[in-house]
C-alpha positions as CSV (number, residue, x, y, z in Angstrom):
1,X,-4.3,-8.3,-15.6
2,X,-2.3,-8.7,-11.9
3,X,-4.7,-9.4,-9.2
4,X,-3.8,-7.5,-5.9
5,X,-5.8,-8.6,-2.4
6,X,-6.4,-6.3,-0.3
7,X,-7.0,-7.4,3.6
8,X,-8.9,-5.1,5.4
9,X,-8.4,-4.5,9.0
10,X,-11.5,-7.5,9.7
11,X,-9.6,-9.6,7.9
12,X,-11.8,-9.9,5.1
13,X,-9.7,-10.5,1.3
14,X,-11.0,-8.3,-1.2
15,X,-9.5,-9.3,-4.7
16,X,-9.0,-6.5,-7.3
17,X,-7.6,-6.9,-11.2
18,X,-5.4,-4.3,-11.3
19,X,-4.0,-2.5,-14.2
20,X,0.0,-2.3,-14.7
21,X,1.6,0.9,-14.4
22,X,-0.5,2.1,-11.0
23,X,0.1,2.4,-7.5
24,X,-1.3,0.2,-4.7
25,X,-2.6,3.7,-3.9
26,X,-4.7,4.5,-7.4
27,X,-5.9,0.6,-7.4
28,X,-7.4,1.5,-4.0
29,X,-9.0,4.6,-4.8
30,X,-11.0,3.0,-8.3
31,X,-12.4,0.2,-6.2
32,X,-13.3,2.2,-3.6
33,X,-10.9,0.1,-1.1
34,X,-10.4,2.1,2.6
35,X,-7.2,3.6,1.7
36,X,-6.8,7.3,2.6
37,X,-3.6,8.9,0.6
38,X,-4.1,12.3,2.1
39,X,-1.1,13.7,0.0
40,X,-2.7,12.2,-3.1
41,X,0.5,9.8,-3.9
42,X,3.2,13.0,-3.7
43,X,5.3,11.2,-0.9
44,X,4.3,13.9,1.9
45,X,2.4,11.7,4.0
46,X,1.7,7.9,5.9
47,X,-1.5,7.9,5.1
48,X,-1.6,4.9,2.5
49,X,0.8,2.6,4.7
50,X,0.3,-0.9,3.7
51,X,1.6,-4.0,5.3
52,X,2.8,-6.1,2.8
53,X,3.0,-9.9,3.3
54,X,6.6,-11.5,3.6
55,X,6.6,-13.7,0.9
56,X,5.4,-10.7,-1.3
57,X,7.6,-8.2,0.2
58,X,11.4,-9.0,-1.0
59,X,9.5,-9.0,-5.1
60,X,9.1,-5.3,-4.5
61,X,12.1,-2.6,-5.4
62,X,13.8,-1.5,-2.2
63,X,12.4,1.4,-0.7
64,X,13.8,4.9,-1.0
65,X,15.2,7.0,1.7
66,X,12.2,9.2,1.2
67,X,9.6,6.5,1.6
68,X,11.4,5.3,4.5
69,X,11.1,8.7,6.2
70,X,7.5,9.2,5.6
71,X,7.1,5.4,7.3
72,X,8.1,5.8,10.1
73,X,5.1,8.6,10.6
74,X,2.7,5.4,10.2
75,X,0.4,3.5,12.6
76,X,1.3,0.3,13.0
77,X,5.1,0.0,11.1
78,X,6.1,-3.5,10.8
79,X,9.3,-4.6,8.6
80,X,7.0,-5.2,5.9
81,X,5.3,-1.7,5.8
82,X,5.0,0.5,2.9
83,X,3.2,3.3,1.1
84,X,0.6,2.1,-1.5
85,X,1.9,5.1,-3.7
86,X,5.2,3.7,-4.0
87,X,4.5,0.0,-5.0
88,X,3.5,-0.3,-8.7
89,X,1.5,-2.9,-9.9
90,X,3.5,-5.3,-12.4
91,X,2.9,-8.6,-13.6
92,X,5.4,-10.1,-11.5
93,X,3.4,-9.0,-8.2
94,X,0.1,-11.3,-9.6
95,X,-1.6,-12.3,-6.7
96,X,0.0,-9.4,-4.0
97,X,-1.7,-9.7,-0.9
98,X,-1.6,-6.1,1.4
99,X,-2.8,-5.2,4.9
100,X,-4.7,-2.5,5.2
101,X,-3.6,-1.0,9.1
102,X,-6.9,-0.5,11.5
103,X,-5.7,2.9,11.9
104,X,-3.8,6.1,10.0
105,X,-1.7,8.7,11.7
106,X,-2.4,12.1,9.2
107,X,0.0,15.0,9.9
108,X,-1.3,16.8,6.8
109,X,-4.3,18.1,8.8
């Protein structure tokens, strides 16, 4: 089973087996990781805006024009950002380290 880390915003790694087939977003959620996905993975909000490292971040399919809309709601975008519903685990991303952002910006509410 892929690993994912997840950095949270004190820095501290926190290293979850994660199944293949579900989001960044659903990994979060089962381990009770600080991620908030206010739209519940349906692309209709920032809220699960990861930073993904660089050497990570080229592995991942190329975002969609969708995704890239909803990012540039999010706190914090860097050229590395993307939403934890839209990356799915695979074996290939064993050892996937995200940032978690210190902060959220939720237009849902």
């Amino acid at each position: 089973m892929p690993k994912i880390n997840f950095i949270n915003p004190e820095g501290k790694n926190i290293e979850i087996d994660a199944p293949v087939g579900l989001s960044i977003l659903e990994v979060a959620h089962q381990n009770n990781i600080d991620l908030e996905g206010a739209c519940e993975g349906s692309l209709a909000c920032s809220t699960c805006h990861v930073v993904v490292d660089s050497e990570w971040y080229d592995l991942l399919p190329t975002a969609t024009e969708d995704e890239e809309d909803m990012l540039d709601l999010a706190f914090g975008l860097t050229h590395t950002s993307r939403l934890g519903c839209q990356i799915i685990v695979t074996d290939e991303l064993d050892g996937l380290v995200v940032r978690l952002p210190s902060a959220t910006r939720n237009m849902m509410v």
